[in-house]
C-alpha positions, 0 to 999 in steps of 0.5 A, spaced: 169 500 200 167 506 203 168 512 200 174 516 201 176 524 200 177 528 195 184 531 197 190 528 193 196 532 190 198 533 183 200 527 179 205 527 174 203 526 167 207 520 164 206 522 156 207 516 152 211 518 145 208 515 139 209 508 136 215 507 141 216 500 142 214 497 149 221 494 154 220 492 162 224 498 164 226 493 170 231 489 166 228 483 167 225 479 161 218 477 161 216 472 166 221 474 172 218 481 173 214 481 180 207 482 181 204 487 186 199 491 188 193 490 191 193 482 188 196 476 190 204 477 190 207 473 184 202 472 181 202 470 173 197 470 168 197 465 163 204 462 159 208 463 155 206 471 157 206 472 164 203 478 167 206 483 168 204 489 175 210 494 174 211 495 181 205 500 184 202 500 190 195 499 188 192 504 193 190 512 192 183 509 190 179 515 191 174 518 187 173 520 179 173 523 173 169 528 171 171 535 169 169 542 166 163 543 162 164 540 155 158 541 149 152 537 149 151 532 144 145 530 140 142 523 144 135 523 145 137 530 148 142 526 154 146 530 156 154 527 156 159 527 161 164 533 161 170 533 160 176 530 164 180 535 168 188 537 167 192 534 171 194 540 176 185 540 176 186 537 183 182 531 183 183 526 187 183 519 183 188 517 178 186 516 170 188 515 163 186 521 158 188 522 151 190 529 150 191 527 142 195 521 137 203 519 141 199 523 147 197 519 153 197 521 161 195 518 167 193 524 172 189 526 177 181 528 175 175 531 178 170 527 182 164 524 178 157 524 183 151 520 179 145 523 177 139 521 175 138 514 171 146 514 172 151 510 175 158 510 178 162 504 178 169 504 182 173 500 176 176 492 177 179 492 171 180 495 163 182 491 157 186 494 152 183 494 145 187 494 139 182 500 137 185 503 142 193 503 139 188 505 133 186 511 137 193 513 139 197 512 133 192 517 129 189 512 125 181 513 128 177 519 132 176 519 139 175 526 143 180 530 146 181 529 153 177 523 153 179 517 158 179 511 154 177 504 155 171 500 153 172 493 155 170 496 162 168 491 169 167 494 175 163 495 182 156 499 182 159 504 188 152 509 187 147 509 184 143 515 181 135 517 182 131 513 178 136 507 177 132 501 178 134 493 179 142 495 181 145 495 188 151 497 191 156 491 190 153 489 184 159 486 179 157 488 171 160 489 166 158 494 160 156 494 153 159 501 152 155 503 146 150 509 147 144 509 141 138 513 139 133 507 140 129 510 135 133 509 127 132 505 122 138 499 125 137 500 133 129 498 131 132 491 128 137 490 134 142 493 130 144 498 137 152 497 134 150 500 127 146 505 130 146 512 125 148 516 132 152 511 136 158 514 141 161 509 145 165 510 151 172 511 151 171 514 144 166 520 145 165 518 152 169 517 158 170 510 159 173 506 164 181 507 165 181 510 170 178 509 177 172 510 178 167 511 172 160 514 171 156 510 167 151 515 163 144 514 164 142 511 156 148 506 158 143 503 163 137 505 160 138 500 154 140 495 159 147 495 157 149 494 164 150 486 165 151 483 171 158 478 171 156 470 173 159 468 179 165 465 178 168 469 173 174 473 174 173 481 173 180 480 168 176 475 164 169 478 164 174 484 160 173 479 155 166 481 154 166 486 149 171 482 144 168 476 145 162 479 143 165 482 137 167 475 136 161 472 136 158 477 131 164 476 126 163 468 126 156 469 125 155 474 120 160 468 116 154 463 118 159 459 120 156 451 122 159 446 126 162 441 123 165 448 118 172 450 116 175 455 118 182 460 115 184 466 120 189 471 117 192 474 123 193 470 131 193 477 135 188 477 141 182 478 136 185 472 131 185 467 137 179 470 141 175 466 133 180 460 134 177 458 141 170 461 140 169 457 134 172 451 136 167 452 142 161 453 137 164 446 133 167 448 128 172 442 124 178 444 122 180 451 124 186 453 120 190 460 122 196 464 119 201 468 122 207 471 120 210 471 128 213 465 130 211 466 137 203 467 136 202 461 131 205 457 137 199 460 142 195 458 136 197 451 135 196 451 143 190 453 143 188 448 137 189 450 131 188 444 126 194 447 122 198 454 124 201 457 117 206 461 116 205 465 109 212 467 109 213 458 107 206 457 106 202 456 100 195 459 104 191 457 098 195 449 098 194 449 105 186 450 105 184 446 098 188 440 102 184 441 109 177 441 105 178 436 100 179 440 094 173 445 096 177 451 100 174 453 106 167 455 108 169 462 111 176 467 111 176 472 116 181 478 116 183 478 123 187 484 122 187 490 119 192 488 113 189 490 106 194 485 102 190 479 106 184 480 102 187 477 095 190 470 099 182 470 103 179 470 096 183 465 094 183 459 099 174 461 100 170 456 097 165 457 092 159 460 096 163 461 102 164 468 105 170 472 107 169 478 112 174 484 114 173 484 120 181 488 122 180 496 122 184 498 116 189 504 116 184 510 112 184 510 104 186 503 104 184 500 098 185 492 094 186 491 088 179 486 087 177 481 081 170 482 080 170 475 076 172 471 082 167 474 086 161 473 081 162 467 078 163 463 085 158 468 089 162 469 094 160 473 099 165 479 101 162 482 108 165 485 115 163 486 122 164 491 126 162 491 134 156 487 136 148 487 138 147 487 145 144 481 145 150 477 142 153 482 148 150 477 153 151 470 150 158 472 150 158 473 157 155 467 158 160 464 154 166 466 158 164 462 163 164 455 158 171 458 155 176 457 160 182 458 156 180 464 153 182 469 159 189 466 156 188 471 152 190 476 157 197 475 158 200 483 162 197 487 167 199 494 170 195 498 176 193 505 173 199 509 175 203 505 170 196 506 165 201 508 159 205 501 160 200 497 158 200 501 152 207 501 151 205 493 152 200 493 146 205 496 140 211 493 142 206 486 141 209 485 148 204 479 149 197 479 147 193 484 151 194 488 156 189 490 162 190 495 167 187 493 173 184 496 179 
């Protein structure tokens, strides 16, 4: 697409109050609402939670984002993206910043030009995380006037002096992790634990919007990843979770023919559910207390959907293992009470991890004894390495169903819906598409 002018006037912000809950607006219930934009008319998504594209015309797809002079960070010297302009900044392309918790605007911000090892991405498509509802309910850090957004796909539109081996064209996805190269973890691989990690759409401008400059550490680690042919832009935003996915059920040392619990049948709870059934696992047990997620689990091939509301967890385990327990617990969600009932269904010498992000200062009550004596291992994972980054996008293409995962979409000027969408637990996740 060739590239257009700058011009454009001023857009208004849409500010997004905090915790509300997410409604249509159109007065239609979930899977009649029409979908437009620059996709096919009507499309849906996946059942039972159809997409949803409020009523935007999909075009105005100019340029950028990249506003006024901000501080230089410490990354091997980089120099980091400034930040994003306001609203009456007379830029030419729309895009979601977060001016704060409870606070965030589409609007109209500057025009990004590559410079050298960068690249600039006219955007596909951009998932939306639960750490992103993190972020705007004030539970964890992102920078002031960053464009959120780091489950990012889109197609390389310039590309910078010095880049190597991308053209104009290319469809990539993005590993969003920006690391020294050089500490104790990135020499091991361990780019996600690296001591002076930022990440885009976090401390850097990541992919709601537009169009999205890539910063030259981003392709200089080679975390730029060519989408395979055949894979839809949507289902390749599932890199990123898959990938954190991958490291989760790893770190359990989960083996096929293994046993599974999942506490929690969100998005993340559902992307263990297929990717373990995927890599083997026997018996995979999920427990949820929304009636309509254990439904989705249940479709998806849970050997056993559990409430806990009626449920004995503990009875349910035993009697799926022959008396043992399970081999793994994973905490899907960041609920702290969960990790009593996930110590009590492991086996001995099994592995419960917390992969859910906690509210701060949460604490669990914890007997040592259990621990000791049944040498369980206690862990958790966060994010992923770069090589568990590619072979989840690989997977992605034996995982059919995963993009079920997907379940709303929203163009960018109805950026602050798919918001609304993820904390009103409208569906699963929600996309804003391009």
């Amino acid at each position: 697409q060739p590239r257009k002018g700058r011009g454009g006037g001023l857009r208004a912000g849409l500010v997004l109050a905090a915790g509300r809950a997410a409604g249509g607006g159109d007065g239609l219930p979930v899977g009649t609402r029409p979908h437009r934009g620059p996709h096919r008319a009507g499309r849906l998504l996946h059942p039972p939670f159809p997409a949803r594209l409020q009523h935007g015309d999909g075009g105005g797809r100019r340029r950028g984002h990249r506003g006024g002079p901000g501080p230089h960070g410490g990354s091997g010297g980089r120099a980091p993206q400034r930040l994003p302009g306001v609203a009456g900044d007379g830029g030419s392309v729309k895009a979601c910043v977060f001016h704060g918790p409870g606070d965030i605007r589409v609007q109209s911000v500057p025009d990004p030009e590559p410079g050298p090892g960068e690249l600039v991405l006219r955007m596909q498509a951009t998932g939306l995380c639960h750490s992103d509802i993190r972020v705007y309910r004030g539970e964890k850090k992102a920078r002031i006037g960053v464009i959120p957004g780091h489950e990012n796909v889109g197609i390389i539109e310039e590309i910078g002096e010095g880049v190597e081996g991308w053209q104009r064209g290319q469809r990539v996805a993005l590993c969003p992790i920006i690391a020294c190269g050089r500490c104790f973890y990135c020499l091991r691989g361990l780019r996600n634990r690296c001591l002076k990690r930022i990440t885009l759409g976090y401390e850097e401008n990541g992919g709601l919007s537009q169009y999205l400059l890539v910063p030259s550490a981003i392709v200089s680690l080679g975390h730029v990843l060519a989408v395979p042919e055949g894979l839809s832009s949507e289902a390749a935003t599932l890199m990123e979770p898959l990938a954190c996915v991958l490291n989760s059920l790893e770190t359990c040392r989960l083996a096929p023919g293994g046993s599974l619990l999942l506490l929690g049948a969100g998005p993340m709870g559902l992307l263990h559910l297929l990717l373990a059934r995927a890599l083997g696992a026997a018996t995979v047990l999920v427990s949820e207390v929304n009636e309509g997620r254990l439904q989705q689990a249940r479709r998806l091939g849970a050997s056993l959907a559990l409430n806990p509301e009626r449920d004995d967890l503990r009875e349910a385990a035993l009697a799926a293992t022959d008396g043992l327990g399970v081999d793994a617990v994973v905490v899907t969600t960041g609920v702290a009470s969960l990790v009593d009932p996930a110590l009590a269904a492991v086996r001995r010498r099994g592995t419960v991890s917390l992969f859910g992000g906690f509210p701060p200062d949460s604490t669990v009550p914890l007997d040592p004894n259990l621990v000791h004596y049944s040498e369980v291992t206690l862990t958790g994972s966060q994010n992923a390495t770069p090589d568990q980054y590619r072979r989840a996008l690989h997977l992605l293409t034996i995982m059919p169903r995963a993009a079920e995962i997907n379940t709303h979409c929203f163009p960018i000027e109805e950026g602050t819906k798919a918001y609304e969408s993820r904390l009103g637990m409208d569906g699963l996740k929600s996309l804003v598409v391009f």
